[in-house]
C-alpha positions as CSV (number, residue, x, y, z in Angstrom):
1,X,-52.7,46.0,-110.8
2,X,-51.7,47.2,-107.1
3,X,-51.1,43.8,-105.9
4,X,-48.7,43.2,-109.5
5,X,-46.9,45.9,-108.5
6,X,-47.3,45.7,-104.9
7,X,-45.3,41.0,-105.5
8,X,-42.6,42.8,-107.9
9,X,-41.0,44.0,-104.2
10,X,-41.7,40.8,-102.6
11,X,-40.0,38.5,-105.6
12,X,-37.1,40.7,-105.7
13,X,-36.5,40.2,-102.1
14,X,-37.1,36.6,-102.1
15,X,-34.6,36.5,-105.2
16,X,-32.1,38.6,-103.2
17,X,-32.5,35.8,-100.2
18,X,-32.1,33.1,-103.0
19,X,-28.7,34.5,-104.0
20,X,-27.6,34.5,-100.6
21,X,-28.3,31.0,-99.8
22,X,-31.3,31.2,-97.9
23,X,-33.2,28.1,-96.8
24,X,-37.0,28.2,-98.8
25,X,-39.1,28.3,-95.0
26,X,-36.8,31.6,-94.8
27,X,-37.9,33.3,-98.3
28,X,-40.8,34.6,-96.2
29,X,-39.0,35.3,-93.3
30,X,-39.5,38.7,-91.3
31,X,-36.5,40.4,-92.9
32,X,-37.4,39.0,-96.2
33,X,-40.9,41.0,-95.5
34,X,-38.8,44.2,-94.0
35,X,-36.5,44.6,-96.8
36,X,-39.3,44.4,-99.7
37,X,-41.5,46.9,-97.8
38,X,-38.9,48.8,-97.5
39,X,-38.1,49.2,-101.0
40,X,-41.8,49.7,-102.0
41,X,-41.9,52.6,-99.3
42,X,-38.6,54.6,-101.0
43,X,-41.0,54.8,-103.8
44,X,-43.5,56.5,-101.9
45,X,-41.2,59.6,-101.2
46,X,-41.4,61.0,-104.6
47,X,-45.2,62.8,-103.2
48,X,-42.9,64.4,-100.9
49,X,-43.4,68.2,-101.0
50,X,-40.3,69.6,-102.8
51,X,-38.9,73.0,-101.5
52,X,-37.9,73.9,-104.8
53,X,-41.7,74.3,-105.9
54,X,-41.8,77.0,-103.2
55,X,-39.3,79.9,-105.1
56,X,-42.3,81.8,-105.9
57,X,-43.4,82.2,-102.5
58,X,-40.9,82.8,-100.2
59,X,-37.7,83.9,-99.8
60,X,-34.9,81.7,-102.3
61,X,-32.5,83.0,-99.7
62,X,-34.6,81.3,-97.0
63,X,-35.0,78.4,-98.7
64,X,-31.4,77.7,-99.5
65,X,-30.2,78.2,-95.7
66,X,-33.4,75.1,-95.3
67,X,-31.7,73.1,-97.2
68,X,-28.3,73.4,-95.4
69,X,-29.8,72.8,-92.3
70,X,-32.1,69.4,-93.8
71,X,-28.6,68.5,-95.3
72,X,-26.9,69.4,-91.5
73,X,-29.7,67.1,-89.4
74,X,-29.8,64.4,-92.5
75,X,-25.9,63.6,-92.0
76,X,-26.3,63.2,-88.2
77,X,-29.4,61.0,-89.4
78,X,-27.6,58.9,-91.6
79,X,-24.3,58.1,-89.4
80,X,-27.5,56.3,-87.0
81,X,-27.9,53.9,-89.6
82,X,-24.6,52.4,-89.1
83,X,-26.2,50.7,-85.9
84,X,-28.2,47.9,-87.0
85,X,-30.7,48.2,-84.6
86,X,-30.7,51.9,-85.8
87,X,-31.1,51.1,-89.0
88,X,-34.2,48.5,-88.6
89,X,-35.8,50.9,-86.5
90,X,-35.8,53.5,-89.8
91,X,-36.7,51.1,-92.3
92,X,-39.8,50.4,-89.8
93,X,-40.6,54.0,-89.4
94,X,-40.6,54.8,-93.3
95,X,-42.7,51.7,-93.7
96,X,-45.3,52.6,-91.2
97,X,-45.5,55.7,-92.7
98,X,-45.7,55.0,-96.3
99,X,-48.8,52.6,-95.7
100,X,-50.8,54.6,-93.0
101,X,-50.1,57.5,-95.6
102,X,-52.0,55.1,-98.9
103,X,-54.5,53.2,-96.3
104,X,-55.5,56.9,-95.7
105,X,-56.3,57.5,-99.3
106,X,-57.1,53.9,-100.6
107,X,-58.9,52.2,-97.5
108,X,-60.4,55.3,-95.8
109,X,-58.5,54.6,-92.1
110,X,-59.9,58.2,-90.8
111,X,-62.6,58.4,-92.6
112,X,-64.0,59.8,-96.0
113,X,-62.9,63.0,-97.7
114,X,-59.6,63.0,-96.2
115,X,-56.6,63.8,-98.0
116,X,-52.6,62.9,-97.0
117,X,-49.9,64.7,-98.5
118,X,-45.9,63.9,-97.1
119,X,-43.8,67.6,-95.6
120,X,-40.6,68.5,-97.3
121,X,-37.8,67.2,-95.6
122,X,-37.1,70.4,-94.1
123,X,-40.7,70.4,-92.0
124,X,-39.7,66.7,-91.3
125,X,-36.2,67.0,-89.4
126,X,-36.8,70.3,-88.2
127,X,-40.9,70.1,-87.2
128,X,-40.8,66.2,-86.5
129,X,-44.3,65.8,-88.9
130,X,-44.1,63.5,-91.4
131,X,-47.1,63.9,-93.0
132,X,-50.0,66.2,-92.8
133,X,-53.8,65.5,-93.5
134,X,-56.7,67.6,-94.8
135,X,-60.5,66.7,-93.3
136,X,-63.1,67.8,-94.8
137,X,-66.6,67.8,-92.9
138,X,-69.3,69.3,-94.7
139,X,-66.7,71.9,-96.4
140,X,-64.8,72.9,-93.2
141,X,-61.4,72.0,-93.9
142,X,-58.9,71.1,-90.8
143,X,-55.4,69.9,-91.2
144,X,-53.9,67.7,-88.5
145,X,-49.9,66.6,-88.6
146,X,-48.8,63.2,-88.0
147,X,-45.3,61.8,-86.5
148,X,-44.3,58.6,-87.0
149,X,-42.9,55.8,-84.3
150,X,-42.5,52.7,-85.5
151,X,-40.8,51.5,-82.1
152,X,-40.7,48.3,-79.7
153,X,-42.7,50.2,-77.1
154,X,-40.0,52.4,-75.6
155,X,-41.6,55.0,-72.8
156,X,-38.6,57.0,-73.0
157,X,-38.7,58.2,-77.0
158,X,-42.3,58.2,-77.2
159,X,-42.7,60.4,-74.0
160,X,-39.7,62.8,-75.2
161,X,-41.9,63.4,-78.6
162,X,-45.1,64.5,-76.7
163,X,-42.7,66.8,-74.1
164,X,-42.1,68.7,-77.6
165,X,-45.7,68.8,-78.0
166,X,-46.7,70.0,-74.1
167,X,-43.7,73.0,-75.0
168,X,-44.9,74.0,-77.8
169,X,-48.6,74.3,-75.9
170,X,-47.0,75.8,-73.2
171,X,-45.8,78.9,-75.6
172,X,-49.2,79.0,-77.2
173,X,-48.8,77.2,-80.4
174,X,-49.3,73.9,-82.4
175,X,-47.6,72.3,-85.1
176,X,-45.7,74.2,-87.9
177,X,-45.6,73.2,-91.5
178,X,-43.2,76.0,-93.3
179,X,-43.7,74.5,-96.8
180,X,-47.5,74.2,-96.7
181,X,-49.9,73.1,-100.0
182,X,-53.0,71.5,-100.7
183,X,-53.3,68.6,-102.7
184,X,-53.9,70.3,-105.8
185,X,-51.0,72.9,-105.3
186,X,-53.7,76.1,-105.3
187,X,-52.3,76.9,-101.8
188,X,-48.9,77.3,-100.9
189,X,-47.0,78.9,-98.2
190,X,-46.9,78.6,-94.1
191,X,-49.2,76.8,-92.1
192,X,-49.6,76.8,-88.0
193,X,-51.5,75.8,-85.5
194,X,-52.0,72.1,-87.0
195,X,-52.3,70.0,-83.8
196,X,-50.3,67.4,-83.9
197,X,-50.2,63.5,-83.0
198,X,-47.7,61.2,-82.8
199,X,-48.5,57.6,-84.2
200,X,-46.3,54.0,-82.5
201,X,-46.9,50.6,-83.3
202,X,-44.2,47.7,-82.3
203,X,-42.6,45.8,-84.6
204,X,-44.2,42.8,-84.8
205,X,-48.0,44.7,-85.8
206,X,-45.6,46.8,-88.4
207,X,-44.4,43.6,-89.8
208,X,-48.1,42.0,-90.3
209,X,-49.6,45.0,-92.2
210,X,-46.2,45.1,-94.1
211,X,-46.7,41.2,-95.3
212,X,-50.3,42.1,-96.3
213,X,-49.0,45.4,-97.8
214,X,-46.3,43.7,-100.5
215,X,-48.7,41.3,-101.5
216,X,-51.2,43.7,-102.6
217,X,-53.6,42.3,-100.1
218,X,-55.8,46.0,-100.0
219,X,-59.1,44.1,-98.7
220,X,-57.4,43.0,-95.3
221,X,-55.9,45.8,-95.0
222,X,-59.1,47.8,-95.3
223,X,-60.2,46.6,-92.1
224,X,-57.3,45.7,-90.1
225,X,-57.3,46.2,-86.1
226,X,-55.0,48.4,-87.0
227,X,-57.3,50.8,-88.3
228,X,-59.0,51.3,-84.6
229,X,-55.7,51.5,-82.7
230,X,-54.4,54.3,-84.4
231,X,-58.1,55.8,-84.0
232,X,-57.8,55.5,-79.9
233,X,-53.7,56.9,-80.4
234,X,-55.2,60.0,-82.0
235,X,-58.1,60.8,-79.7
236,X,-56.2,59.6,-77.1
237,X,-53.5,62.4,-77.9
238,X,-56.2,65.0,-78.8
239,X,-58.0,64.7,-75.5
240,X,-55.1,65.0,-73.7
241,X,-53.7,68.1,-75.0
242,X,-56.6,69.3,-75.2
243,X,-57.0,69.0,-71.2
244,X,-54.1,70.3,-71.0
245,X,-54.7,73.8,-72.9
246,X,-57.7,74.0,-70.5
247,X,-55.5,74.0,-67.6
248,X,-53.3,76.1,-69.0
249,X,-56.2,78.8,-69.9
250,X,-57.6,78.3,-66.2
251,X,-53.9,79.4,-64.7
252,X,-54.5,82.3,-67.3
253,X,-52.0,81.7,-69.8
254,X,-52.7,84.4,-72.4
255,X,-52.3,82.3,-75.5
256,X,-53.8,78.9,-74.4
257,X,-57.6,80.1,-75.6
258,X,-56.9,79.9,-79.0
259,X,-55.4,76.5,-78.4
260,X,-58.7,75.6,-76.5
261,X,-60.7,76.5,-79.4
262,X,-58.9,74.5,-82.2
263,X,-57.8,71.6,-80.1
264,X,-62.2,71.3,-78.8
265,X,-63.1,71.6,-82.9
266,X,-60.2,68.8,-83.6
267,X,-61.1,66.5,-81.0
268,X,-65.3,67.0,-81.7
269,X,-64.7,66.7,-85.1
270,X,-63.0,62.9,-84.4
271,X,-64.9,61.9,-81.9
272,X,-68.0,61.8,-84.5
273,X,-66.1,60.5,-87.2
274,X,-65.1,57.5,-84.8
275,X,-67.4,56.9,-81.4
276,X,-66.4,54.5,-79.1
277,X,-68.2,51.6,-80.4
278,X,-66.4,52.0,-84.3
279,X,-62.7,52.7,-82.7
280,X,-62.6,49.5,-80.4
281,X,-64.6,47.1,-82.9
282,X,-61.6,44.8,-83.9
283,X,-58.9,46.2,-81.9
284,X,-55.9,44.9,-80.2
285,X,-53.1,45.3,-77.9
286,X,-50.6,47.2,-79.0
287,X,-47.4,48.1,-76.9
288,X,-46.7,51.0,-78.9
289,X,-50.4,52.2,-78.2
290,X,-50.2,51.3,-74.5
291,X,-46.9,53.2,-74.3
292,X,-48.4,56.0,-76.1
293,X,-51.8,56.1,-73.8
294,X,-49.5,56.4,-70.5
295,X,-47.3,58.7,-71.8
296,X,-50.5,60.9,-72.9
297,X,-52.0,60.7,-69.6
298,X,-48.4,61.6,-67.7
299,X,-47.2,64.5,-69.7
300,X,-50.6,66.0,-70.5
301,X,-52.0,65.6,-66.8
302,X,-53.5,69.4,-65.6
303,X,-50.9,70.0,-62.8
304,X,-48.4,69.9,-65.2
305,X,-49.6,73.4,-65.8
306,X,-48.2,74.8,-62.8
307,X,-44.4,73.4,-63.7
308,X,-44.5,75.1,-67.0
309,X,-40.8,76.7,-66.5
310,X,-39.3,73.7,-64.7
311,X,-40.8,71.1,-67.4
312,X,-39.3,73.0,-70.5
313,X,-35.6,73.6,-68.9
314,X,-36.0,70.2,-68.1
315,X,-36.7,69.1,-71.7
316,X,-34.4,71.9,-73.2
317,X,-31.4,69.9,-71.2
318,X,-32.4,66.7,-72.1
319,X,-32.7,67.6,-75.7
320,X,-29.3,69.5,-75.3
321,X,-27.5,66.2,-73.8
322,X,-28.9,64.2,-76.8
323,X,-26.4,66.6,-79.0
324,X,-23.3,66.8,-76.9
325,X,-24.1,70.6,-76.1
326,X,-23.1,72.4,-73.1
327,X,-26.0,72.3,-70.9
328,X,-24.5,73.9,-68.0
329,X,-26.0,77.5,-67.6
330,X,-29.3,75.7,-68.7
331,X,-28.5,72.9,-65.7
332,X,-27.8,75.9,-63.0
333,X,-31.2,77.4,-63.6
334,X,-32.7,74.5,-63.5
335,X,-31.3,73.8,-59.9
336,X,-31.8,77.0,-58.9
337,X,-35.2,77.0,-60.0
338,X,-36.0,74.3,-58.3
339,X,-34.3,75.1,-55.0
340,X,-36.4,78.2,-54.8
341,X,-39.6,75.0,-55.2
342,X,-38.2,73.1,-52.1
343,X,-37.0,70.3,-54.3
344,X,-33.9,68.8,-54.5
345,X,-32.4,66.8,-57.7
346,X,-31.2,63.2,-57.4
347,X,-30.0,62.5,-60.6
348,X,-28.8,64.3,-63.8
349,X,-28.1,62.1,-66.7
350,X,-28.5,62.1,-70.7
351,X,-31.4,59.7,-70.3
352,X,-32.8,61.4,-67.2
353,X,-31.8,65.3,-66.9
354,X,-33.6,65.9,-64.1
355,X,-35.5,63.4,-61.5
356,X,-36.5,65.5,-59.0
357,X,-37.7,64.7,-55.1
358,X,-38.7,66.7,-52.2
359,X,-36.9,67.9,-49.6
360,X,-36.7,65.6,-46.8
361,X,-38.7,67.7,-43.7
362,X,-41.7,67.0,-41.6
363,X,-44.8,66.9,-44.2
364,X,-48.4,66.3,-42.8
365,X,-49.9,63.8,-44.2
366,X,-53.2,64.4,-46.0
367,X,-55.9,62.8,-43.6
368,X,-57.7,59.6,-44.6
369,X,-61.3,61.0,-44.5
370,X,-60.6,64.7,-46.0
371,X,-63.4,66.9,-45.9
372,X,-64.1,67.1,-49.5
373,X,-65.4,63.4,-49.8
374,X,-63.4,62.9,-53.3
375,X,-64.4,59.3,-52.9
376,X,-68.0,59.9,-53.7
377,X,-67.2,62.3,-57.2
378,X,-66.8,60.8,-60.9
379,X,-63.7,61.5,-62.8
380,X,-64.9,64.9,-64.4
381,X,-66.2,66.5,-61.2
382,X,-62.8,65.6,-59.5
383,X,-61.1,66.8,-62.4
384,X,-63.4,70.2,-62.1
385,X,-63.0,70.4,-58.5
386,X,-59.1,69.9,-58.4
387,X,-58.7,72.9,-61.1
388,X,-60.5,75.2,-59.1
389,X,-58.7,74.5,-56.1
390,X,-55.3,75.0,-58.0
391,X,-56.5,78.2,-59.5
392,X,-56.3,79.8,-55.9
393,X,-54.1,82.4,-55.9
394,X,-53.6,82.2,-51.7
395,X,-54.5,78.0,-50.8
396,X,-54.5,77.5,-47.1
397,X,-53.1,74.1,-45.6
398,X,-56.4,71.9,-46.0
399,X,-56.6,72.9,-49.4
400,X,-52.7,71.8,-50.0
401,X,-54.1,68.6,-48.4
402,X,-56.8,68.4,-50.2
403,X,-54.5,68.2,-53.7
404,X,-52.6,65.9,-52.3
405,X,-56.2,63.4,-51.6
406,X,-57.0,64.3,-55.2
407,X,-54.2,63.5,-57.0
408,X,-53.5,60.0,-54.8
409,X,-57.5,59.5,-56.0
410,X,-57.0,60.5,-60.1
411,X,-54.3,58.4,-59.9
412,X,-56.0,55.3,-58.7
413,X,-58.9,56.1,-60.7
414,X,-56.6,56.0,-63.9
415,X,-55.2,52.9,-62.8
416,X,-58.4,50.8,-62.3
417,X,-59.2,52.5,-66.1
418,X,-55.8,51.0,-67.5
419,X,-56.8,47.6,-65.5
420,X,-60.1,47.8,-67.0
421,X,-59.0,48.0,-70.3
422,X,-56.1,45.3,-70.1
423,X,-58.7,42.9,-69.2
424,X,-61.2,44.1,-72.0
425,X,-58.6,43.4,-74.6
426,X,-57.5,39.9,-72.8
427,X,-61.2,39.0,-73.1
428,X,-61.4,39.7,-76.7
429,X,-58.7,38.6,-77.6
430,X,-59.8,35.2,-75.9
431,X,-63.1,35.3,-78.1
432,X,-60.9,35.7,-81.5
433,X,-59.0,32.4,-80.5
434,X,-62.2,30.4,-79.4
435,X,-63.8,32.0,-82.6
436,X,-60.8,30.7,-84.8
């Protein structure tokens, strides 16, 4: 029955290309593909949660003043669709999102007893989470929120979604659904401290789940690579924050225990629904996923936690140029801030804000042999070592020299770790050609 359902989108399209002259090697053509799954998605919305079903719980007042602020952000939405490049990027987004949300349900991508259910349109626009899920391991129920990036691999987008994660850490919260419910409707209200991930995959590996997905084909997509990228995006993600929240807790950020404690039970709870061996069995390179790992790694890395100010004026401006708002008394304390830090900004425009350098003076250079031997220590112990260093409320010159060794050190470390794993995907990749 699903795969009936699932060719009705596909032979519309096809007739649609007939009409308009199209050549038959074209009937199955990429856009041909694009167009039905887009269709078969718009269907998907009506398990959207509707606000409407909410009067008895909150506010109507509330509610109303929701809805002119979804029908506000939906209208500066829309107008982007007049840009075809735009416009295929939406179409791609929705579609991601409508089958991740039934492979979920159907094909068990994250595991058994899990539950999906799409926000309101409100918690879309205004809390960026398209879609919430419900775990449930051994009757402890958590909720994770997902955001959606169908993109070509852009660093720029993708990074500026987790930035709005990293703030939101920084002030000692999660994700926000205001029009919360569980599958059956018994619950209904507000709902925080969800973490939340954000999910990419380029066009091309959207476009080959989308062919399988209009011809019904559910047992290849039950097992599709896909499946263990988006596995490595989300502990990827959760690791990282929850890193993050650590450091923040070590500089003694009042709020950022609570944050350790649901982002550890999260990321525990994932890593034994998917160890290592079960998230790479069948995967592939993704440049969505690459982007997504490197973005993780850069705005989630510990010593972000001592820029905590200068990182959220930063974002606040960027955000702020994105809307044609006047930025300037934002922009001044920005510079002044980071006068006061001995930096000076190079640049300020709507794509960067802020790229900002040090001062040009006489710097000693961290000496080649320091006395720590960093060399020597494994990731973790560096990691370890580096915190409690940065936690010192007076640091003398060698250990200001010392940081400097480390981070040159985590940084090569990561790099050999993002070699490793380029040539571990080229390598199986190699044996799925000989194979075929």
């Amino acid at each position: 029955m699903e795969r009936y359902r699932a060719e009705a989108h596909f032979n519309a399209a096809k007739a649609d290309a007939l009409k308009k002259g199209k050549e038959t090697k074209e009937l199955e053509s990429d856009q041909v593909v694009l167009e039905a799954a887009y269709q078969k998605a718009l269907e998907t919305e009506t398990d959207q949660i509707q606000m409407d079903d909410f009067a008895d719980v909150m506010d109507p007042k509330v509610i109303q003043a929701h809805k002119q602020e979804v029908y506000r952000l939906k209208k500066i939405f829309e107008s982007g669709k007049d840009n075809p490049a735009n416009a295929e990027q939406i179409k791609l987004g929705k579609i991601l999102e409508a089958i991740v949300v039934e492979q979920i349900e159907l094909n068990e991508w994250l595991g058994p007893n899990v539950n999906t259910q799409q926000t309101s349109e409100f918690d879309d626009y205004v809390h960026g989470i398209d879609f919430v899920t419900e775990f449930n391991e051994d009757g402890a129920l958590r909720h994770m929120g997902f955001a959606i990036d169908a993109t070509h691999g852009k660093q720029q987008t993708i990074q500026l979604k987790l930035e709005k994660i990293r703030s939101q850490l920084n002030r000692g919260e999660l994700g926000e659904v205001s029009y919360f419910q569980t599958v059956d409707k018994s619950i209904q209200g507000r709902k925080r401290f969800i973490p939340k991930v954000v999910l990419a995959l380029e066009k091309r590996h959207v476009l080959e789940i989308a062919r399988l997905w209009v011809r019904g084909e559910q047992k290849a997509l039950a097992d599709h690579p896909v499946k263990q990228t988006i596995m490595r995006e989300m502990l990827a993600q959760l690791e990282g924050q929850l890193g993050y929240a650590k450091a923040l807790d070590a500089r003694g950020n009042p709020k950022a225990a609570k944050l350790v404690e649901v982002l550890s039970s999260q990321f525990e709870a994932m890593q034994r629904l998917f160890p290592v061996e079960k998230r790479n069995a069948g995967s592939y390179v993704d440049q969505g996923a690459d982007t997504i790992q490197q973005s993780t790694e850069t705005v989630f890395a510990p010593e972000n936690a001592d820029r905590v100010e200068e990182l959220d004026l930063a974002l606040r401006i960027q955000k702020g140029l994105k809307k044609h708002q006047d930025v300037s008394e934002l922009q001044q304390r920005y510079y002044k801030l980071i006068a006061q830090q001995g930096k000076a900004v190079r640049v300020t425009t709507p794509e960067k804000p802020a790229q900002v350098v040090p001062i040009q003076k006489e710097v000693k250079r961290a000496p080649e042999h320091p006395l720590v031997p960093i060399e020597s220590l494994t990731r973790e112990e560096l990691v370890e070592r580096y915190q409690t260093i940065v936690k010192k409320k007076e640091r003398t010159p060698a250990d200001k020299e010392t940081i400097l060794a480390m981070e040159k050190q985590l940084k090569r470390l990561h790099d050999e770790r993002r070699a490793m794993h380029a040539a571990q995907m080229m390598t199986h990749e190699g044996k799925e050609k000989l194979a075929a």
